[in-house]
N, C-alpha and C positions, 0 to 999 in steps of 0.2 A: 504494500500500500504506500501512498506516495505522503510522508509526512511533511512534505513541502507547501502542501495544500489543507491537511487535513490536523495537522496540528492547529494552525489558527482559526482554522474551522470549530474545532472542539472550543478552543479556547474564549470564541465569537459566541459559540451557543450557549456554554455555562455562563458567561459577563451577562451578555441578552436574558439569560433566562433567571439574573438575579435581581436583573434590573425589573423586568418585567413582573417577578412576582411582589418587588416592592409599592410598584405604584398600582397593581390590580388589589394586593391588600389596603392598601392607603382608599381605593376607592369602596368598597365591598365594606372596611370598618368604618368607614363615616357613616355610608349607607344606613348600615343596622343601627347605629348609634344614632340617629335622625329618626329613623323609623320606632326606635325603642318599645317597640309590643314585645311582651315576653317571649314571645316565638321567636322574636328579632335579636333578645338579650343571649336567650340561647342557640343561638345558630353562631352569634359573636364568637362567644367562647372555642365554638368549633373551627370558624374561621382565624383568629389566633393560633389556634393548635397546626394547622393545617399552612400558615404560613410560615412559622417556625420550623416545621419541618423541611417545608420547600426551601425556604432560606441557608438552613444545614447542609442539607444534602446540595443543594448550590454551591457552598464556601467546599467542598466536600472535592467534588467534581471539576470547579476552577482550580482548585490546588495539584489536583492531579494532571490535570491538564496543562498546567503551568510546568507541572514538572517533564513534560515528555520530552524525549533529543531534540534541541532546538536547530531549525537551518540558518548557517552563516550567510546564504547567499544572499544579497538586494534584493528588492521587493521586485516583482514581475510586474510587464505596462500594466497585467490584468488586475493587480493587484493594487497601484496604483491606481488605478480606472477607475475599481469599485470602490477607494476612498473617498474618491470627489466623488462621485454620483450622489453615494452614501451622504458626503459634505451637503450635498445640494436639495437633496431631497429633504433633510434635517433641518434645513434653513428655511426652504419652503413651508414647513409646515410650520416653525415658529413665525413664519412673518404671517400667515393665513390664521392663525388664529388668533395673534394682536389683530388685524384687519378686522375678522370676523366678530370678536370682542369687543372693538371701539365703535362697530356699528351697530351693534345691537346694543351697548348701552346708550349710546347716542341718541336711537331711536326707542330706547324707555320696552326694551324687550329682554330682559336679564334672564327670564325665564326660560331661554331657548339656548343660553352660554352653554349650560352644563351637554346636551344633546349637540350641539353644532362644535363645541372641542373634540365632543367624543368620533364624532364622525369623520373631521380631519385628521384625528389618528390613526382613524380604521383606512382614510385614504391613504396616508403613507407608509402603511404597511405593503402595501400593491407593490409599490415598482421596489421597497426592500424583499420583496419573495422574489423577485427577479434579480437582483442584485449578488443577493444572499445565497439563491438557488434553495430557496427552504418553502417549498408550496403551501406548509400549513400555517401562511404569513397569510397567505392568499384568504384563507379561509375565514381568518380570525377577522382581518382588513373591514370581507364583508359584512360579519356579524356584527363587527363595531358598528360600520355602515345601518344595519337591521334591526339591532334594538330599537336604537333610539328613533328611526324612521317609522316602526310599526306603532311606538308609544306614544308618538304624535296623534298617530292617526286613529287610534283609538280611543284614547281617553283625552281629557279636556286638561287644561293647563291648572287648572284649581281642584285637579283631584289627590286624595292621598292616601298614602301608606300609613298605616300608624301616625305617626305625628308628623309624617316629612310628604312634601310635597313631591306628586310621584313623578316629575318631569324633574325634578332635582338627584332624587333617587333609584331609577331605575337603571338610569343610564351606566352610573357606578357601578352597580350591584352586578348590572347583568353581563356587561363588559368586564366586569373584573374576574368574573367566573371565569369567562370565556380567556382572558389573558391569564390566569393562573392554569388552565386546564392547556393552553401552550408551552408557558414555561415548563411544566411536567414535562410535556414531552420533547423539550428542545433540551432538560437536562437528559433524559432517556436515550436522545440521539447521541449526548458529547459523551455520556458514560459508553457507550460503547465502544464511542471512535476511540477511547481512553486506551481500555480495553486490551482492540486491536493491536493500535500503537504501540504498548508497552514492549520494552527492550524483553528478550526473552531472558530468563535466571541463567547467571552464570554460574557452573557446575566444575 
């Protein structure tokens, strides 16, 4: 296997996938905590337990992966390439959601923040599943995209969850699912490539 490629592949997916489970937990515990029905107190404590693990077993996975035969060589054009892409698309999405934010508070619509961030990040997930070559960016992209599209369309802007207002909450809650049940498997992919990697025992 060519660990010229697949080491910082591993190394891409555990980073990504500790990133990812901190801010889908960040959204997921506001969530409950907003919503505060007991159903919502106890599902918290679950969600706690559940990101602590991800988080472990992340630190877990980047350290091994950190440790695999590193390559001397310079970075390849392709590799190069997909930094600035990466660079570009990154920037995109913060300038789009400053844009999108100072318009909707401008125009006296705060209520559509929470659903119109979440959707520009389910957009830039798209062209990093190309980038990245990791298709179940693709998928997550959409759902980001779909939550909060079908929530619109559904329910009214003054409806609620428990205590929190469901166009504030949903978006978190359902998104953050959906990016913690990626990061799973994006550590799932780098443990193996780990794995693989690994120098064989010397005897």
């Amino acid at each position: 296997m060519n660990t010229n490629i697949d080491r910082p592949r591993s190394i891409g997916l555990a980073g990504a996938a500790l990133w990812l489970t901190t801010a889908s937990a960040a959204f997921v515990i506001w969530a409950l905590v907003a919503i505060a029905t007991p159903a919502a107190k106890g599902t918290l404590v679950g969600a706690i337990i559940i990101t602590a693990a991800l988080i472990a077993a992340g630190i877990v996975v980047l350290r091994a992966a950190l440790h695999l035969p590193r390559d001397a060589s310079p970075p390849t054009p392709e590799k190069r390439a997909m930094r600035r892409r990466f660079t570009w698309v990154f920037a995109a999405e913060g300038v789009l959601i400053f844009v999108v934010n100072t318009i909707a508070i401008a125009t006296r619509h705060i209520e559509l923040i929470p659903s119109l961030d979440v959707i520009i990040v389910g957009l830039h997930f798209l062209p990093l599943a190309w980038i990245f070559r990791v298709p179940r960016y693709y998928a997550m992209g959409l759902l980001f995209c779909a939550v909060p599209v079908v929530m619109m369309l559904s329910m009214s802007a003054d409806s609620r969850i428990g205590n929190a207002l469901g166009w504030y909450a949903i978006p978190g809650l359902g998104c953050g699912i959906v990016g913690a049940l990626t990061a799973a498997a994006g550590l799932r992919e780098s443990w193996k490539s780990v794995i693989a990697l690994r120098p064989a025992p010397q005897h």
